[in-house]
C-alpha positions in Angstrom: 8.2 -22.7 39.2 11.8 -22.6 38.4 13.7 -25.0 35.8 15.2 -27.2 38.3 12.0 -27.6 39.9 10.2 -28.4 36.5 12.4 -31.0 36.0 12.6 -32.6 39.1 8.8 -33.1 38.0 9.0 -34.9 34.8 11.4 -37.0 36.3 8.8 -38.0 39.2 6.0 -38.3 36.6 8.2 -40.8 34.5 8.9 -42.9 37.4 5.6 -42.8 38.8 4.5 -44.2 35.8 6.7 -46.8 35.0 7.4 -47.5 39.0 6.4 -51.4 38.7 8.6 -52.1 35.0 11.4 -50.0 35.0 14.7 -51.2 35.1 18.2 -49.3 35.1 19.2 -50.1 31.7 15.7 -48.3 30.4 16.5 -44.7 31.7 20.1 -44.6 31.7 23.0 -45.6 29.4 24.7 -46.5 31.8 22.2 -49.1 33.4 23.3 -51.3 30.4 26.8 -50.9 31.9 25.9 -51.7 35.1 23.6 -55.1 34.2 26.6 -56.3 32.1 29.3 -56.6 34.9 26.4 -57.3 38.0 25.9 -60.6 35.1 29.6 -61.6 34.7 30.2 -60.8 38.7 27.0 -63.8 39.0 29.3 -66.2 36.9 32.4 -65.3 38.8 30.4 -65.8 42.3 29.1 -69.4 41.1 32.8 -70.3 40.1 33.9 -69.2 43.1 31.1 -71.6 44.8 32.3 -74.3 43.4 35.5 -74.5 44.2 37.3 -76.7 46.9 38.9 -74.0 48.6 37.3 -72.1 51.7 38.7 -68.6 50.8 37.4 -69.1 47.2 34.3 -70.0 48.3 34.1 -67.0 50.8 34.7 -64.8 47.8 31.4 -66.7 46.6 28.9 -65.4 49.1 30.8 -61.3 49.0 30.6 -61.2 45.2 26.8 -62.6 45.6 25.9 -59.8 47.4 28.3 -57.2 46.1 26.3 -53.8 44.7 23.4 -55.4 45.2 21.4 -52.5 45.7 22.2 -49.2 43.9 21.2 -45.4 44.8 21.8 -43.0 42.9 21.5 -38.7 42.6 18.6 -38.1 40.1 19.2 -35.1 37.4 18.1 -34.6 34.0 20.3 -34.8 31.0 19.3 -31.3 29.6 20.6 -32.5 26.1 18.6 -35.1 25.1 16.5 -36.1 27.9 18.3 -38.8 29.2 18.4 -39.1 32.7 21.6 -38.2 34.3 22.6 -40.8 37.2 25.5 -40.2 39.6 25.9 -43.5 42.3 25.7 -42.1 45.9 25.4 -45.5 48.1 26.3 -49.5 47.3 28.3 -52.1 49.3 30.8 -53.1 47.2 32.6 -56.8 48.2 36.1 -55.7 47.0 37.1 -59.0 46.1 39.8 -58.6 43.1 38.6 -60.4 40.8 34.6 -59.1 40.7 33.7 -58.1 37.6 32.5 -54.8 39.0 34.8 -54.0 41.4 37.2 -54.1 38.7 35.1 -51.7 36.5 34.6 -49.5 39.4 38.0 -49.5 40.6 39.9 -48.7 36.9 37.0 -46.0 36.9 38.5 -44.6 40.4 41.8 -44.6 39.1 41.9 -42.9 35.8 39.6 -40.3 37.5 42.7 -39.7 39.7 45.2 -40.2 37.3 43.3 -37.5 34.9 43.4 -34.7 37.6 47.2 -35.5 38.7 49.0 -36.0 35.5 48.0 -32.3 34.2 50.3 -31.1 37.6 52.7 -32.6 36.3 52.6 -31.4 32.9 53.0 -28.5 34.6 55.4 -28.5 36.6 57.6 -30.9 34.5 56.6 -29.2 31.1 59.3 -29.5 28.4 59.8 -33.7 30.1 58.6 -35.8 26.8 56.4 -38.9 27.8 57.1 -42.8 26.4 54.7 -45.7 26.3 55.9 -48.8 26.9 54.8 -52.3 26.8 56.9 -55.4 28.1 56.3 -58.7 27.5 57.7 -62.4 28.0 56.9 -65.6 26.6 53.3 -67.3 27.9 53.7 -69.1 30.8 51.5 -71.8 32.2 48.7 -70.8 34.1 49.8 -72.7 36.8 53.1 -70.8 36.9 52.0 -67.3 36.8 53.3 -66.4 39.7 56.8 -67.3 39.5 56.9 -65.3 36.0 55.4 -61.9 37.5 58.2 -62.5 40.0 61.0 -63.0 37.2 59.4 -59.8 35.7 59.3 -57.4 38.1 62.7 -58.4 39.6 63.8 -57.9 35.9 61.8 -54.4 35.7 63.4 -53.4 38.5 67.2 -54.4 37.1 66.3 -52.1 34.1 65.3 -49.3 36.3 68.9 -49.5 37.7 70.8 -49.8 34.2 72.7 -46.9 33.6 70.7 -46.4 30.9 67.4 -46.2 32.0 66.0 -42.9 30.9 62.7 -42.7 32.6 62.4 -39.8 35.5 59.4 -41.0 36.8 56.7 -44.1 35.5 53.9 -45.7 36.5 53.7 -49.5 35.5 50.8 -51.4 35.2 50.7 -55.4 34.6 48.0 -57.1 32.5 47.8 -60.6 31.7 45.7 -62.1 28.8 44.4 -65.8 28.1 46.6 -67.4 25.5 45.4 -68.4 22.2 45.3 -71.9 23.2 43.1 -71.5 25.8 45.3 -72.7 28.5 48.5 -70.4 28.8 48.7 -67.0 30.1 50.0 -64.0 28.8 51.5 -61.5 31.3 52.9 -57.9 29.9 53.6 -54.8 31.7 52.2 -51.6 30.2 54.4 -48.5 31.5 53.7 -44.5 31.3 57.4 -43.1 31.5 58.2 -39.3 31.6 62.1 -38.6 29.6 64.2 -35.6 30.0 63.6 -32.9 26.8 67.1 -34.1 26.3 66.4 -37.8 25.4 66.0 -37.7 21.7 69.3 -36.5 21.3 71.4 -37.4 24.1 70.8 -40.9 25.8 67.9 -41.9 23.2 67.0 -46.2 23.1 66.0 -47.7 20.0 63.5 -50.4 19.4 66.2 -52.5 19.4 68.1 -51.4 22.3 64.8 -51.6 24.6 64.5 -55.2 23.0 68.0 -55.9 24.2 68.4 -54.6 27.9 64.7 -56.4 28.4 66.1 -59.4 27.4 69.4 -59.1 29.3 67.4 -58.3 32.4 65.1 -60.9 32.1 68.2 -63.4 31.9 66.2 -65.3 28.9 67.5 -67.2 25.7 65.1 -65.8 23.8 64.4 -62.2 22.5 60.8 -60.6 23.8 58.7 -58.6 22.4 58.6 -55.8 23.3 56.9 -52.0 21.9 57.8 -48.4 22.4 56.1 -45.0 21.1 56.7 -41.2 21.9 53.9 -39.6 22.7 53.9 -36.3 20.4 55.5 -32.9 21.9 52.3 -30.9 21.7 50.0 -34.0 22.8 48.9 -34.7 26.0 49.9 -37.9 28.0 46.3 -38.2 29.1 45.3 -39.4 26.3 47.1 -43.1 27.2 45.9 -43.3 30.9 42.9 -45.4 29.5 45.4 -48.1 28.2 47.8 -48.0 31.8 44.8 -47.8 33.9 42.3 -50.4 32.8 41.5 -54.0 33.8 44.5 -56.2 35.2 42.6 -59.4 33.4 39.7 -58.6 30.4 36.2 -59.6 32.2 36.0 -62.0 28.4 38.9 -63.7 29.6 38.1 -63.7 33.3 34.4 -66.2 32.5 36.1 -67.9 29.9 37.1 -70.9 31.8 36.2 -72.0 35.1 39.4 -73.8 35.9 41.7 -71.7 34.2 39.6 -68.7 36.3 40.6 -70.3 39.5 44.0 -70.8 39.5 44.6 -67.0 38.1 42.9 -66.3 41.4 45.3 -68.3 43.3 48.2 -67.5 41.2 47.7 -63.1 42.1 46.9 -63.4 45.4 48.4 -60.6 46.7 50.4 -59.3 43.8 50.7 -55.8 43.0 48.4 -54.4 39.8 50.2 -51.1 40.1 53.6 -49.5 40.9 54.4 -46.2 40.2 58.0 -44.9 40.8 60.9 -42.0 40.5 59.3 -38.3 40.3 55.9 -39.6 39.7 55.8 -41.4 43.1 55.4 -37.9 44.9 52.7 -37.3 42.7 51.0 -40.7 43.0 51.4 -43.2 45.0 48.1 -43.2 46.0 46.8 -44.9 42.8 48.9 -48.4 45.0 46.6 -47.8 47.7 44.1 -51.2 48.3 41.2 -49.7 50.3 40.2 -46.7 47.8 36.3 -44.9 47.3 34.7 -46.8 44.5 31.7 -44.9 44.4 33.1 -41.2 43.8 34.8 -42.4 40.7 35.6 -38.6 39.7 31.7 -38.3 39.7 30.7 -34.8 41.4 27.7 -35.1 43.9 25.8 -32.1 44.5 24.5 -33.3 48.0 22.1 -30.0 48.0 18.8 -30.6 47.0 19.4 -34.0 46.5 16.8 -36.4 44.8 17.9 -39.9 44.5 16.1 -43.0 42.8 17.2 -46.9 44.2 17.2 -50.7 42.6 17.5 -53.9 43.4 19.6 -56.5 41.1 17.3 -59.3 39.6 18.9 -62.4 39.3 16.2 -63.9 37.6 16.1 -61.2 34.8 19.4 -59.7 34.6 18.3 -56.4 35.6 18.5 -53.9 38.0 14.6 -53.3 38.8 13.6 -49.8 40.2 12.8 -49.9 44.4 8.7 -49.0 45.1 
């Protein structure tokens, strides 16, 4: 019997024997993952439910029966016995604000963004890489919108300063609940490539960035704002996890029902990433809408192909293994 065979065995054994118990979370790391966001998504659905707005409440019933059911390709984790599980099939309801859409979809594009920004080492490889982070003063929740729209007009003033050194960036916005509990806190988080020639010719200080955000956002005030070179030698990889993630922390996203609601209504329809200059060519696919949440830079072996199914439990939080 070969190896592969073997184990395909001891994995049919284990779930024979545990077929009527076992949930996701009991054979897999990542089942805990899974039950976590499939929770928060239930507390999102009922807040959508309850609100006095059709297209919320439509959101409602496709978060409800968003990844519902889950199949996944079966291996062994060779290493310590864990069972390995790749997703292969769910319906997932897309709607932007679903606690595991969002996982699934920051999953999708750092998996993207992790095979694309190596080719660009490459080709690009003495360009030196900057992380930025813009901010402004919190804004009401209630006013969100109109302050993404004052920043991204100003982003795109700075962009056209003279002294813009970025060749190619890709900017990401996040917003955070205020301490209060009632304000938000919109920043943009950008991945910038420079010229090898930026340190000594055309190089912006702290204070300088601090300055031209300012004057481009036409405020009064002076904004916060943080820069850092990434090391020669180190990879820009390494910061795709911080451009990439969530738009809005799941935390803050159950926090408060009301305040919940009218962050729905206040991104409708705005952009959660923009990439531009040389690293458009490379990509502009990470702005696409409709993208594969399931292949989330997971490799399916569709050959001999075993596959193990469950069912969400809303009565126990779990994801309970199909008979």
């Amino acid at each position: 019997m070969s190896a592969q065979a073997s184990d395909r065995n001891v994995v049919n054994l284990l779930l024979l024997k545990h077929r009527n118990s076992i949930n996701l979370s009991d054979i897999s790391n990542i089942g805990k993952t899974w039950e976590q966001h499939r929770a928060n998504a239930e507390r999102i659905s009922n807040y959508y439910a309850t609100a006095s707005d059709d297209e919320l409440n439509n959101y409602a019933w496709r978060i409800k029966i968003c990844s519902e059911f889950l199949e996944f390709q079966l291996s062994p984790e060779q290493a310590d016995g864990i069972l390995k599980l790749k997703l292969s099939h769910t319906r997932f309801c897309r709607v932007r604000h679903c606690p595991v859409c969002q996982w699934r979809r920051s999953l999708m594009w750092k998996a993207k963004a992790y095979k694309i920004i190596p080719q660009v080492v490459t080709d690009y490889p003495k360009y030196r890489w900057l992380f930025i982070t813009l901010t402004v003063r919190n804004c009401q929740i209630w006013e969100l919108r109109k302050t993404l729209d004052q920043m991204n007009k100003a982003f795109k003033r700075l962009t056209e300063l003279k002294a813009w050194p970025a060749k190619g960036w890709v900017k990401s916005l996040e917003v955070t609940k205020g301490r209060d509990g009632v304000s938000a806190h919109p920043h943009l988080h950008i991945l910038a490539m420079v010229q090898p020639s930026y340190f000594s010719h055309g190089y912006l200080s702290q204070a300088k960035w601090t300055g031209l955000w300012q004057q481009c956002l036409r405020v009064d005030y002076q904004p916060v704002v943080h820069i850092s070179a990434i090391a020669k030698r180190h990879d820009p990889t390494i910061l795709i996890p911080e451009i990439l993630k969530y738009q809005v922390k799941e935390s803050d996203l159950i926090a408060d029902r009301e305040w919940f609601l009218e962050l729905t209504r206040q991104l409708h329809k705005t952009r959660a990433i923009a990439v531009g200059g040389i690293l458009r060519h490379y990509m502009r696919e990470l702005e696409e809408s409709n993208q594969d949440l399931i292949n989330c830079g997971e490799e399916i072996d569709k050959a001999n192909q075993q596959t193990v199914s469950f069912r969400w439990d809303r009565k126990s939080r779990k994801y309970k293994i199909e008979g």
